[in-house]
N, C-alpha and C positions, 0 to 999 in steps of 0.2 A: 695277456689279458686283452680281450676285444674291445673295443672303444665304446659300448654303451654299460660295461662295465666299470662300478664304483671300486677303489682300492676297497680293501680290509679296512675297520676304524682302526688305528694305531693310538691310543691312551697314553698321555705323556709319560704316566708310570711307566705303562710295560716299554715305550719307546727308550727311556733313560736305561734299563737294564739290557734292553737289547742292543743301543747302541754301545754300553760298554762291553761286553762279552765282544761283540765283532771286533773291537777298539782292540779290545787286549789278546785276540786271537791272529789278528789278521793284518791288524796296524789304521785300517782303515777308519776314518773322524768323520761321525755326523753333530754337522752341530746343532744348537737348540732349532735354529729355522730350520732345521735338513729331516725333520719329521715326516713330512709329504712324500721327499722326494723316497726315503728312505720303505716306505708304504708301500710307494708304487712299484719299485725294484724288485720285490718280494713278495708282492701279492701274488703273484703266478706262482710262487713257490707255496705259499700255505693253499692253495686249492690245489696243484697237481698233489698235493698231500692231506687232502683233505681235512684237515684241519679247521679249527672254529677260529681261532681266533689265532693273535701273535705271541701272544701269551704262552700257547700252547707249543708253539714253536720256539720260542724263548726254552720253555721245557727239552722238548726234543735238543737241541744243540748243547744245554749243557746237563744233559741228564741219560737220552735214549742210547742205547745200543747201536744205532745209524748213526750218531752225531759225526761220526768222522764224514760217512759218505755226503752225507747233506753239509757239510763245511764246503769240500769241493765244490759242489751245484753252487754255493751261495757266494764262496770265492769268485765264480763263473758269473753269478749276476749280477756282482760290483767291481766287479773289474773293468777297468779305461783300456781299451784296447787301440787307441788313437795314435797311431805310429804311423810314420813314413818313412822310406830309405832319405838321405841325404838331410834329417835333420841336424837343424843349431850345429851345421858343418864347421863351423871357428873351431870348439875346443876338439872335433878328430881331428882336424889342420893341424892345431898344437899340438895332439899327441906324434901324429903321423912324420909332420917336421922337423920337431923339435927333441921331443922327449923321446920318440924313438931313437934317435939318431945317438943324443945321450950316453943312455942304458946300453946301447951295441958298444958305443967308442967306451963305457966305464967298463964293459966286460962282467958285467952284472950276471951274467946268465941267462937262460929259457926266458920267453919275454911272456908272459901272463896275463891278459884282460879281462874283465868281468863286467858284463854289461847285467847288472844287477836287477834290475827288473826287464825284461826284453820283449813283453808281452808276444805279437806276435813273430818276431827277429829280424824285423827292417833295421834294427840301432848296430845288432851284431854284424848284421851281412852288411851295410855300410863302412862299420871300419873295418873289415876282413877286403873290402873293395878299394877303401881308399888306400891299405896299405898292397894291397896290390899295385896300382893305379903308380906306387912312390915305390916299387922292387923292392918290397922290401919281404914279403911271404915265400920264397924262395929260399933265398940265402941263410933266413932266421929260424931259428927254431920259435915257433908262434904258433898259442893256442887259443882261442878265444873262448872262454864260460861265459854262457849265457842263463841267466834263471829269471823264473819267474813263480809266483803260486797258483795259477789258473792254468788249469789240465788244456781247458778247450784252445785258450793261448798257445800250450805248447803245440799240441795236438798240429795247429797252424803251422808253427815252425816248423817243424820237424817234417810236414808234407812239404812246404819252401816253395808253393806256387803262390803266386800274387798279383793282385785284380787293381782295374786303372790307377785307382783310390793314394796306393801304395807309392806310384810314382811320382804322382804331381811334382815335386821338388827335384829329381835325379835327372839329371842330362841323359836327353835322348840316345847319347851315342853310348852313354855306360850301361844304358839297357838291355842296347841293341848288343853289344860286349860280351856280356856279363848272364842272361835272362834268355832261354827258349821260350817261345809263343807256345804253349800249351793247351789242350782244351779248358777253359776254365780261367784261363789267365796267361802267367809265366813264370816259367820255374827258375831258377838262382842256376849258377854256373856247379856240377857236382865239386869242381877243385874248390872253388869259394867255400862252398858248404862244409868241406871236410875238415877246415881250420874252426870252425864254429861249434862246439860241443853243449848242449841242453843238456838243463836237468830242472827237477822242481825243487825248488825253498821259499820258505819264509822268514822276510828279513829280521820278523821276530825272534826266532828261535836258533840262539846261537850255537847249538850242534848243527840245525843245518846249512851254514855259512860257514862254518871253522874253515872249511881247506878253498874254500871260494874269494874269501877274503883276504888271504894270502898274495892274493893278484896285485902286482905295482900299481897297476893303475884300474880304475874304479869309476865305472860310466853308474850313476844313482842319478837319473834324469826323469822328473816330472813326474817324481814318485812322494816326495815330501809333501807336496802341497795338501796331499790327502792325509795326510797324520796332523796329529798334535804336537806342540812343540816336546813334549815329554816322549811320545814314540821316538822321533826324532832322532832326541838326547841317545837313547835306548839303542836304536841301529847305529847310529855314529860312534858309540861307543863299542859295539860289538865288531863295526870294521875297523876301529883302531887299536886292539886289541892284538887282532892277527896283519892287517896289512906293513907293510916293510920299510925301511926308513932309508932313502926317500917312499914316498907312495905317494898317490894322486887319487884326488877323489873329484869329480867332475860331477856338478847337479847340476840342475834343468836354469836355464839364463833368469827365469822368475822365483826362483826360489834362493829362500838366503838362510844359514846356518848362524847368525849371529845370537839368536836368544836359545840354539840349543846349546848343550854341553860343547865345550872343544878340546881338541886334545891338539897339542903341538908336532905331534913325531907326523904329522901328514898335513900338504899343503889343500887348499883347495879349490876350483875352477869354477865362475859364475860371472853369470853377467858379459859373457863373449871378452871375459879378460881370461891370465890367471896370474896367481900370484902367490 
């Protein structure tokens, strides 16, 4: 949308039906003030579709014959794509130091991680890096699942080149390590990448997390804050369902799971503790 351009009007009616559809599709909460914002995100979408109003659109997604393809586009234009490698580094320290070490010395088997939401895969390729970094990708049978619902996200990962932005937080010399100077940016180490495996899901849809969730340990970081506490309830129950007892479920240090649902057979990591 070009800047002397007005949003679409959004009418609180059609706004309350559209924000529930996306809510119950895609997991994602706007609240009663998130009407504007919610306007502006998708005004580009109802005029590249020429479309009159939201309404109409509202139509399309849960009515037309495209509704799938236009889910994706719209997955794409509320999705937080705001990652860096070496974030909220405490709880990979605790996995890397701690709970790896664990799980090898209990004999537990193949070591399994799922960074559940990974938008573009700076969360994966940092613990594929720090458990490099600690010997530990060698010797272990370790795979990393990374998913996400936004195509153009994965899209990102899966090319594994990455611009200034990405670094700010990662020490120089892991860069220097680990990342070729690329045209365009820099590209991830190919052995780093090969332990990392993409795919698409939504955490809504518990067929598509069955065999993901499976994973001991369970990176869900800075992905609640944008549900409801009832989505919430919804995903946490869907990964407690398949993940394994012990299991680990790590959220984002601002996020807290105390007014969703809980389930006992899994601990959980917040707040740069865990417990």
């Amino acid at each position: 949308m070009s800047s002397h351009e007005k949003p679409v009007e959004l009418p609180m009616g059609v706004f309350t039906i559209l924000r529930d559809i996306i809510r119950d599709r895609i997991g994602v909460t706007f609240e009663e003030g998130g009407r504007e914002l919610l306007a502006t995100k998708l005004t580009d979408r109802i005029r590249d579709l020429n479309l009159r109003s939201f309404l109409d659109y509202y139509y399309l997604l849960k009515y037309d014959a495209a509704a799938d393809a236009e889910w994706d586009r719209l997955t794409d234009a509320l999705s937080v794509q705001e990652t860096y490698f070496w974030r909220e580094m405490d709880q990979i320290r605790t996995l890397v130091d701690s709970l790896i070490p664990q799980f090898v010395d209990a004999g537990r088997g193949p070591i399994r991680i799922w960074s559940a939401a990974c938008a573009t895969g700076e969360e994966p390729l940092t613990i594929a890096i720090a458990l490099a970094e600690a010997g530990w990708l060698d010797p272990c049978d370790i795979e990393i699942w990374a998913s996400d619902t936004s195509p153009s996200a994965l899209e990102k990962a899966n090319r594994g080149i990455y611009r200034e932005r990405s670094f700010r937080a990662l020490p120089v010399a892991l860069r220097t390590k680990y990342f070729t100077e690329v045209d365009g940016g820099w590209r991830i180490d190919p052995k780093i990448r090969s332990y990392v495996k993409y795919s698409r899901a939504n955490l809504l849809e518990r067929h598509e997390i069955r065999n993901l969730a499976t994973a001991p340990f369970v990176f869900c970081r800075n992905v609640f804050i944008y549900f409801s506490t009832q989505t919430v309830s919804r995903v946490v129950g869907h990964f407690s369902e398949r993940m394994p007892v012990p299991g680990y479920l790590f959220v984002g240090v601002s996020e807290s799971l105390v007014r969703a649902k809980r389930n006992t057979s899994w601990r959980r990591s917040q707040d740069r503790s865990f417990t």
